[in-house]
N, C-alpha and C positions, 0 to 999 in steps of 0.2 A: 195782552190786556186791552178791554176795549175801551175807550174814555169820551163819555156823553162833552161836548161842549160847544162854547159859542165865541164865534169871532168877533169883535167890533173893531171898527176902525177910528180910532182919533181922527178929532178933527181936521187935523192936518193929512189925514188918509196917510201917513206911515209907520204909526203903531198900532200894533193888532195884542189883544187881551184874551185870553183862552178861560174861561171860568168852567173848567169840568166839574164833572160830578164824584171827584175822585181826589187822592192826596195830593194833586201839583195841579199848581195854574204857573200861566208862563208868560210872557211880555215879546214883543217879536219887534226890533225897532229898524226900523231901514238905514241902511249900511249910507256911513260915509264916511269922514278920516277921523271923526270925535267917537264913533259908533265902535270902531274897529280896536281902538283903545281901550286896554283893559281898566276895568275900574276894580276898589279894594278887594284885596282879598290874598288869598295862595293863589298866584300866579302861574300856570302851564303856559310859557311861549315856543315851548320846541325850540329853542335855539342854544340847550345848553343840558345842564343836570336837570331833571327834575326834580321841582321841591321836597327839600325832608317831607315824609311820610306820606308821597304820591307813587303812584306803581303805574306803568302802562305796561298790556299785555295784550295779545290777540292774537290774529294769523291774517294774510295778506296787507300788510300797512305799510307804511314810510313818510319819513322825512322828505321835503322836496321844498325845491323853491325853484323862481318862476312858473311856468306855463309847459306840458309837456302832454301826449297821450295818456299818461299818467295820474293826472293831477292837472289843474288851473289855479293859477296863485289867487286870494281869496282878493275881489277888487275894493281898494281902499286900502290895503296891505300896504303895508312899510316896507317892504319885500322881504323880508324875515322868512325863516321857513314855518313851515306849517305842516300841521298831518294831515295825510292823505290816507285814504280808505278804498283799497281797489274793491274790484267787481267781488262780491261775493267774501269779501272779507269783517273782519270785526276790529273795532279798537276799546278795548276797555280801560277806564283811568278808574283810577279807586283812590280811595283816601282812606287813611288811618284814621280820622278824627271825623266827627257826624259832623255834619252842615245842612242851614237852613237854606241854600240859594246857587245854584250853578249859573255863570253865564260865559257862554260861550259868541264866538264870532263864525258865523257858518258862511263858507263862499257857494255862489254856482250851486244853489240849491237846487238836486233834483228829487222829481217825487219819487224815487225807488232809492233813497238816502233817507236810513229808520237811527234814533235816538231811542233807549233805555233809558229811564234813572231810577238805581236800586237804591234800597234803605242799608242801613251801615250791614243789616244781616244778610242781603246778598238778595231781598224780597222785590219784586218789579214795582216801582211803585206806578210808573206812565210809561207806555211806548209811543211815540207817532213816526209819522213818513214826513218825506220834505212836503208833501203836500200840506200838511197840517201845521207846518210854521212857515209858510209864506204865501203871499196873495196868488202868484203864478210859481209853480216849481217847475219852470221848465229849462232849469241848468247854463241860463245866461253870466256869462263869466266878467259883466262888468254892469250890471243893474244895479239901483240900488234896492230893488225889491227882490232880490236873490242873492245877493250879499249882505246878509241882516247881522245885529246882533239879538240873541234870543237868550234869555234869563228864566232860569225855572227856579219856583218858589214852593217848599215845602209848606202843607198845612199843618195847622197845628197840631203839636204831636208826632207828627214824622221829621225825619231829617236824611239828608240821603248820604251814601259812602262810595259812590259809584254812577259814572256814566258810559254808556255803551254806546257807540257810534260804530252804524254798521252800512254797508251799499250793497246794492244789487248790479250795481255796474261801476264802474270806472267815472267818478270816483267821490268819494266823501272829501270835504276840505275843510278844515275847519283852524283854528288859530286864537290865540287868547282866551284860553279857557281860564274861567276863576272859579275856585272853591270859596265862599262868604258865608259871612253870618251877619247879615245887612242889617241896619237900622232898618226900617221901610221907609221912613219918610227920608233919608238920604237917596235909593236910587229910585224912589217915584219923582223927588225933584229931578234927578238924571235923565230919566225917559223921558220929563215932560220937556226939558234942554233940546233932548236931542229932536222929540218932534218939532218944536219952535224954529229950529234951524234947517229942518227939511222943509217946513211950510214956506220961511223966507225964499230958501232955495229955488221953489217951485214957482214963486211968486215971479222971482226974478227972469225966469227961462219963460215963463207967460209972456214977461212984457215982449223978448226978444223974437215973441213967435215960435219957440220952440216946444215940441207938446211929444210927453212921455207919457205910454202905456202904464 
């Protein structure tokens, strides 16, 4: 499914806004230890049962924690484990109950790491590549512009029951996934948090002389 849209960057140059022409826009916030934190919702942290009426299925995936040929722990991790999605594998989480709003924590985004999200009947509603949710996908395992966290938000009318995370190589990483049904004006106050705090951030590595890509 192809989906017309446009990037902007906040002011703070770490949140990116997708306004497609299509049922999902999506929020992309640059990773750091507030970012990696899940916020409300059904909770997926891989580190235990999955929640009543959550299913994961696929083929080529795993559990892992830290750093391996396998998988990169996602930076800004608590070290927890997290899903990993080898070369040419899929993971799909599905839910029993519709939802207005996914957010997950994506590590080491590369551009050959594709994202699904279905409608509760099983229908595509977006796919993109890591390229399409980060300013550079080029699989850096401790940025915070490839360690993001990225929120998709149903349009009106749709709701989704399902997300697919899939790689062309070694490896998908991803961690904190929440299923919501957000206020809006709760995690637009959140995103605009966490820009505030990467802006300071950067302010601060300025004074020191220090200057990131």
């Amino acid at each position: 499914m192809r989906n017309l849209y446009t990037m902007a960057f906040a002011a703070a140059g770490l949140t990116l806004a997708a306004s497609p022409a299509s049922a999902v826009t999506f929020t992309s916030t640059a990773g750091s230890t507030s970012s990696f934190a899940a916020p409300a919702g059904t909770v997926v942290d891989f580190n235990g049962a999955l929640p009543t009426g959550v299913t994961l299925s696929g083929n080529d995936y795993g559990y892992a924690t830290g750093s391996s040929f396998n998988g990169a722990e996602p930076a800004f991790s608590d070290g927890s484990r997290y899903l990993a999605v080898y070369g040419n594998g899929t993971a799909t989480l599905a839910a029993d109950a519709a939802y207005q709003a996914i957010s997950i924590f994506l590590g080491s985004i590369d551009s050959y790491n594709t994202i699904s999200l279905l409608s509760t009947t099983g229908a595509v509603l977006a796919s993109y590549t890591g390229a399409d949710l980060a300013p550079t996908a080029n699989g850096s395992q401790d940025s915070s512009v490839t360690n993001r966290r990225i929120t998709f938000t149903a349009s009106a009318g749709e709701t989704f029951g399902a997300i697919v995370f899939g790689s062309g190589g070694n490896s998908l990483e991803v961690d904190n996934v929440v299923f919501s049904v957000p206020e809006p004006s709760t995690w637009a106050l959140m995103f605009l948090g966490f820009g505030m705090i990467g802006a300071t951030a950067r302010y601060r590595r300025g004074r020191g002389g220090v200057v990131t890509a």
